[in-house]
C-alpha positions as a printed Julia matrix, in Angstrom:
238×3 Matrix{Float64}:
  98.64   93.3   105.18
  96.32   95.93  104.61
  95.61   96.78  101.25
  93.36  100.38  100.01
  91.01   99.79   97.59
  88.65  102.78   97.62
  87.98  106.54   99.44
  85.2   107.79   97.19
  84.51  108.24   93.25
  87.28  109.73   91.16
  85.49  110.8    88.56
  83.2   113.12   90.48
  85.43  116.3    89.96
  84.54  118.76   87.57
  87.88  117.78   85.79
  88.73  114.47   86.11
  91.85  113.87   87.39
  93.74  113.19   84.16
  96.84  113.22   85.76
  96.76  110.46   87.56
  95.13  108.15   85.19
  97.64  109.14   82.42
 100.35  108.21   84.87
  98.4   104.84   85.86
  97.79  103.96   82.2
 101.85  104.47   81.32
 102.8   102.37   84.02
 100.45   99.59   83.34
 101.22   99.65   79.39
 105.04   99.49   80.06
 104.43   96.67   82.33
 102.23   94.4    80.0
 104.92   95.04   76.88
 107.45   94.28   79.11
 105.89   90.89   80.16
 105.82   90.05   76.44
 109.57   89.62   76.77
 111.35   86.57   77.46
 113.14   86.32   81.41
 116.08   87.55   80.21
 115.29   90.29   78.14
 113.16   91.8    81.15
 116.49   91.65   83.23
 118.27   93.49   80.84
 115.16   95.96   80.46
 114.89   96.3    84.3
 119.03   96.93   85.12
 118.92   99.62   81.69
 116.02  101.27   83.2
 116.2   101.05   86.84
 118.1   103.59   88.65
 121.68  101.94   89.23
 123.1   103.89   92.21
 126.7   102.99   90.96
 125.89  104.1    87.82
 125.55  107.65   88.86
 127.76  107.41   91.92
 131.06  106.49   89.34
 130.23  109.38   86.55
 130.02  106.83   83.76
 126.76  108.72   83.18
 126.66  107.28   79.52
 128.04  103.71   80.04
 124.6   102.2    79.82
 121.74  102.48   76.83
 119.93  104.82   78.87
 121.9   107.55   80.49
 122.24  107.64   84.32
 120.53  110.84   84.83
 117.7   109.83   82.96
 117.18  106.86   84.99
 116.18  108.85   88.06
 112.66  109.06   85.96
 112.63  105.53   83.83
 112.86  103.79   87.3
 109.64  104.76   87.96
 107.56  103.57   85.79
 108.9    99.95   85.54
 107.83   97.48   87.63
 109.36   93.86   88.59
 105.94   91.28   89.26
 102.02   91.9    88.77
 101.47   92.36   92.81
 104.12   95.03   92.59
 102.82   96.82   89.63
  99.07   96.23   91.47
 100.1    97.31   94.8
 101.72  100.92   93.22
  98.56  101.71   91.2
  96.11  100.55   93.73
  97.61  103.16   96.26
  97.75  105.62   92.97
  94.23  104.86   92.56
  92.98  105.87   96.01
  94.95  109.14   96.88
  96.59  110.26   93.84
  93.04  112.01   92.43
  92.53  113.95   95.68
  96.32  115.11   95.69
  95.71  116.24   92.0
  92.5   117.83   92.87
  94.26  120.07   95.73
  97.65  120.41   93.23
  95.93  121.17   90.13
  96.69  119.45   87.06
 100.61  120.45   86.07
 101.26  121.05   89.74
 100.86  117.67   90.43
 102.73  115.91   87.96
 105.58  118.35   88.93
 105.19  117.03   92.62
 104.63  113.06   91.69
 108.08  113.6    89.68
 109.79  115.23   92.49
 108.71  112.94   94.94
 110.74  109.95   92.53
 113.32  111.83   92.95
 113.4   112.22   96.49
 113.2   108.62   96.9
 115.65  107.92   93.81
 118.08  110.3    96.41
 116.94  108.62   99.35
 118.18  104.89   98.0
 121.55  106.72   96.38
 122.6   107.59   99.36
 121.9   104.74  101.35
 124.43  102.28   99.65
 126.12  105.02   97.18
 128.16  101.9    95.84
 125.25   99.06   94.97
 124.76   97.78   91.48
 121.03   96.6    92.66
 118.85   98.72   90.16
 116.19  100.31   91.63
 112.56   99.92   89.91
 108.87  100.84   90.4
 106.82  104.01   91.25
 106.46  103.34   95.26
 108.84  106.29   95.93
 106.74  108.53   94.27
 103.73  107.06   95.35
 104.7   107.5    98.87
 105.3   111.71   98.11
 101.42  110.9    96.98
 100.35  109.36  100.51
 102.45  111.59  102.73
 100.61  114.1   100.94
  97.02  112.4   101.41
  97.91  112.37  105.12
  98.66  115.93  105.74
  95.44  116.86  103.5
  92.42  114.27  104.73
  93.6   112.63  107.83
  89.93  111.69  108.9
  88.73  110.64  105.35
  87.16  107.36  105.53
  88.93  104.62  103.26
  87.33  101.22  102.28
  90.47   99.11  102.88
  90.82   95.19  103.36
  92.56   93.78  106.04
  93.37   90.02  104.73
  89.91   88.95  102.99
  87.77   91.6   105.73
  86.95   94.77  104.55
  87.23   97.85  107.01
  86.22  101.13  106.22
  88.89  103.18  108.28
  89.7   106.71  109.01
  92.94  107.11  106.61
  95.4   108.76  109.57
  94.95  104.7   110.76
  95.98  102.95  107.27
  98.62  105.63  106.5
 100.45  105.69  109.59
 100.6   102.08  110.08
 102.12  101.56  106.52
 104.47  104.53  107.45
 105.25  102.55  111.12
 105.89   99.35  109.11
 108.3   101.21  106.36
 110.34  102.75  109.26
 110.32   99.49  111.13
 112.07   97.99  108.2
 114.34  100.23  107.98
 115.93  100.25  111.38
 115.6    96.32  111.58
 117.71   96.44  108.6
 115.3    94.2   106.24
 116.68   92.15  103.65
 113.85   91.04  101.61
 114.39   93.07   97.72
 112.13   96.25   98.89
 113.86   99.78   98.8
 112.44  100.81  102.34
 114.67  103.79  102.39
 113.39  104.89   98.89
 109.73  105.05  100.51
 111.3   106.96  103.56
 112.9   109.27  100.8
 109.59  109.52   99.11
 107.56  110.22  102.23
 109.61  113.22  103.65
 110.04  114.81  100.07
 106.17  114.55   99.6
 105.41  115.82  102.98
 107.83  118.71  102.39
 106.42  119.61   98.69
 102.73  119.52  100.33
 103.43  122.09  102.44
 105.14  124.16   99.8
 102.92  123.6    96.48
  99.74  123.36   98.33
  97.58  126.69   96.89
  95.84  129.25   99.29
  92.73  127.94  100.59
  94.16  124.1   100.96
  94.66  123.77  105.26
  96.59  121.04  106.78
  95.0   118.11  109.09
  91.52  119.86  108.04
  89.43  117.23  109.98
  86.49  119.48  109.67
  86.0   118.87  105.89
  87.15  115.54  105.19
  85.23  115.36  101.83
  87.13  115.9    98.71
  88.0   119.44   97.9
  86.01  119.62   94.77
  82.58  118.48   96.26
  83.31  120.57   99.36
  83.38  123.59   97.36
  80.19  122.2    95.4
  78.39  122.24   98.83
  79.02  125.94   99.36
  75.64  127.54   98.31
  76.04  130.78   95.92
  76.12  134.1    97.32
């Protein structure tokens, strides 16, 4: 498994990317309340906040405490272990500032959102009937990376690779965590992970890129693979 751990500061920019460390702080807080809770209580707290795809599927929108609907947001920002909640904000960590950065502030939460719900979609429709609730931010996260990929391609990440670190052009890391999420999905996997939400999450992010991205951010810009703030810094005044 390869595992991200740093591209460069992310508290360099001008404006610190407040975004993504409000969103990072939330998801950690909710997770160390929750582990206050006894086993069972957390079961009951993950199925009433987790997106249920029956829930939504059978229009009993209000059967639950927290209304279906809603769900498609709660989900994300509840997590089921400490290595899931770690893995999410790691990858948050590492690409969510430059995505921000590129965004701007509101921009970006709008896309981070979206992309939760085009993973939230995603799972829905791939067993419209299941009464396996759906947690975590991964969907959203993977909007975040899809993103990352179409924006830096040739930035150089610090990753670890077991217990080695590698420092590694991101197009490498990204695209073999997208080649093992497809994998998955095709073989079928069985193991508790929503592959298909990540799928869902990847082609809405990609998609939303392209869209929200404002003038003067290029695609696959291998040229400039610094961050977009500090690029700009370099520009010497006219």
């Amino acid at each position: 498994m390869v595992m991200p751990l740093y591209d460069h500061s992310p508290f360099r920019w001008p404006t610190p990317p407040y975004v993504m460390w409000s969103l990072l702080v939330i998801n950690v807080t909710v997770f160390i309340l929750e582990s206050l809770l006894g086993p069972e209580q957390v079961a009951q707290v993950d199925h009433a906040a987790g997106l249920v795809p029956l829930s939504l599927t059978s229009g009993q929108w209000g059967a639950g405490p927290i209304p279906a609907p809603l769900t498609l947001i709660t989900a994300l920002f509840v997590h089921g272990s400490p290595m899931h909640i770690f893995g999410n904000m790691i990858f948050l960590f590492v690409f969510g500032d430059d995505i921000e950065e590129a965004l701007g502030h509101w921009r970006f939460l709008i896309f981070y959102l979206a992309c939760g719900l085009g993973s939230d979609a995603a799972f829905i429709l791939s067993d419209p009937g299941s009464n396996v609730d759906l947690i975590g931010a991964s969907g959203a996260i993977a909007g975040v990376i899809s993103a990352y990929l179409l924006y830096r391609p040739c930035a150089k990440v610090t990753a670890l690779l077991g217990l080695i670190p590698l420092r590694v052009r991101a197009y490498w890391l990204i695209g073999l965590w997208v080649l093992m999420q497809l994998y998955e999905v095709l073989s079928g996997a069985q193991d508790g992970v929503a592959y298909s939400a990540h799928i869902g999450g990847l082609i809405t992010g990609a998609v939303l890129f392209i869209v929200m991205r404002p003038a003067g951010i290029r695609l696959f810009d291998c040229a400039h693979s610094e961050p977009f703030a500090a690029a700009t810094q370099a520009v010497p005044p006219r």
